[in-house]
N, C-alpha and C positions, 0 to 999 in steps of 0.2 A: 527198739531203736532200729531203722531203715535210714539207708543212703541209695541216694540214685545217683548212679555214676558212670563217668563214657569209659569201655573199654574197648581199645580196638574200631571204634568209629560207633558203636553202637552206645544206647543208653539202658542198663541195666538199672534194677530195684534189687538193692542188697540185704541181707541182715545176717548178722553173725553163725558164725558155723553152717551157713548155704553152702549148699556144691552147686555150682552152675556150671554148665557149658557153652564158652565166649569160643569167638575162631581165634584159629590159632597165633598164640603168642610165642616169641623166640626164646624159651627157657625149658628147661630140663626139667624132670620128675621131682619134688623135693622140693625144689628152689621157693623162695619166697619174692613176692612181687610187691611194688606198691601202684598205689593209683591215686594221680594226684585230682585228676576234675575229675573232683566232686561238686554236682550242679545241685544236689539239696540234700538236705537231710536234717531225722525227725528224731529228738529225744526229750519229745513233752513239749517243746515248741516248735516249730517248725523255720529254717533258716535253710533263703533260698541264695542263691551264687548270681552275680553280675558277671560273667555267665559264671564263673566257678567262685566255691567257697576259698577262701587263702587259707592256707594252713591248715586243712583236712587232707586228710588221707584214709585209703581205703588198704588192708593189707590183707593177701590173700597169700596159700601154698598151693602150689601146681603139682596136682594129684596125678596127672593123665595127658598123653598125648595121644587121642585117638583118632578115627577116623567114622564118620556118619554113616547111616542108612545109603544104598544104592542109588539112585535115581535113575530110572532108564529115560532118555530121551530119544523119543523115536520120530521120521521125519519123513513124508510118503506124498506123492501126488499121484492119482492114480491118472491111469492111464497109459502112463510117461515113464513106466518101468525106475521109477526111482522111489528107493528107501534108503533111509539112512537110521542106523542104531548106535545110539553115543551110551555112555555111562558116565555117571560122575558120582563120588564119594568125597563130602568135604571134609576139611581135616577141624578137628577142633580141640582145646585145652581144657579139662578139667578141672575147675579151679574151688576151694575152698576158702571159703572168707572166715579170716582170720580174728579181724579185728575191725572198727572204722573209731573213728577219732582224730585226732588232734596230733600231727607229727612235732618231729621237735621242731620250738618257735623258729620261724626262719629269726636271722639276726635283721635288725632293723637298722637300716640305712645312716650312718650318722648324719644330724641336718647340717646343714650349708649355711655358711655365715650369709645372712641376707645382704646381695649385694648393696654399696653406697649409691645413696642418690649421687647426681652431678651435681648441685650445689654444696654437698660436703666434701666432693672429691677437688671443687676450686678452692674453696676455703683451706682445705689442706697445702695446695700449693701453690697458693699466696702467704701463708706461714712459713712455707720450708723454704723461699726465694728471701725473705726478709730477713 
């Protein structure tokens, strides 16, 4: 069973007990997360999201707060006495999936009396004046 799900603005392809590394999320080592868009997912049928599935959910534990590989960015024109050397290190979360399925049922909306026509609401009050 596989889910594909957005975290963090990105679209991941999940399945149980994965560690992936999503950018960083605001939660601590330990903690447990959920993920509500989920945009498809496969268990012998496949069922896709208008854009998201309702009442899926993806649950993961955040193993890791680390930080990436280097990236040197260097910046030169020659001639013109100019370079420039940047670096950057992005941060990312470690995350283990947990689980994907089915959260508890949201509650379902109680329905609405369907409002009265206007000819029942005169009939009404031409009964209630007599």
């Amino acid at each position: 069973m596989y889910a594909i799900v957005e975290i963090a603005g990105l679209q991941y392809k999940v399945e149980q007990d994965q560690k992936l590394f999503v950018n960083r999320l605001q939660a601590n080592a330990g903690d447990e997360v959920t993920f509500d868009k989920v945009l498809l997912t496969d268990n012998g049928s496949v069922t896709v999201g208008a854009p998201v599935i309702e009442g899926v959910t993806v649950v993961a534990k955040v193993l890791d707060q680390i930080k990436g590989d280097k990236v040197i960015v260097f910046k030169k024109k020659r001639r013109k006495g100019y370079k420039v050397k940047n670096g950057h290190r992005q941060q990312f979360t470690q995350i283990q999936i947990s689980s994907i399925g089915s959260a508890a049922a949201p509650k379902k909306a109680a329905k609405k009396a369907a409002p009265k026509k206007a000819k029942e609401v005169v009939e009404e009050e031409v009964k209630t004046e007599e």
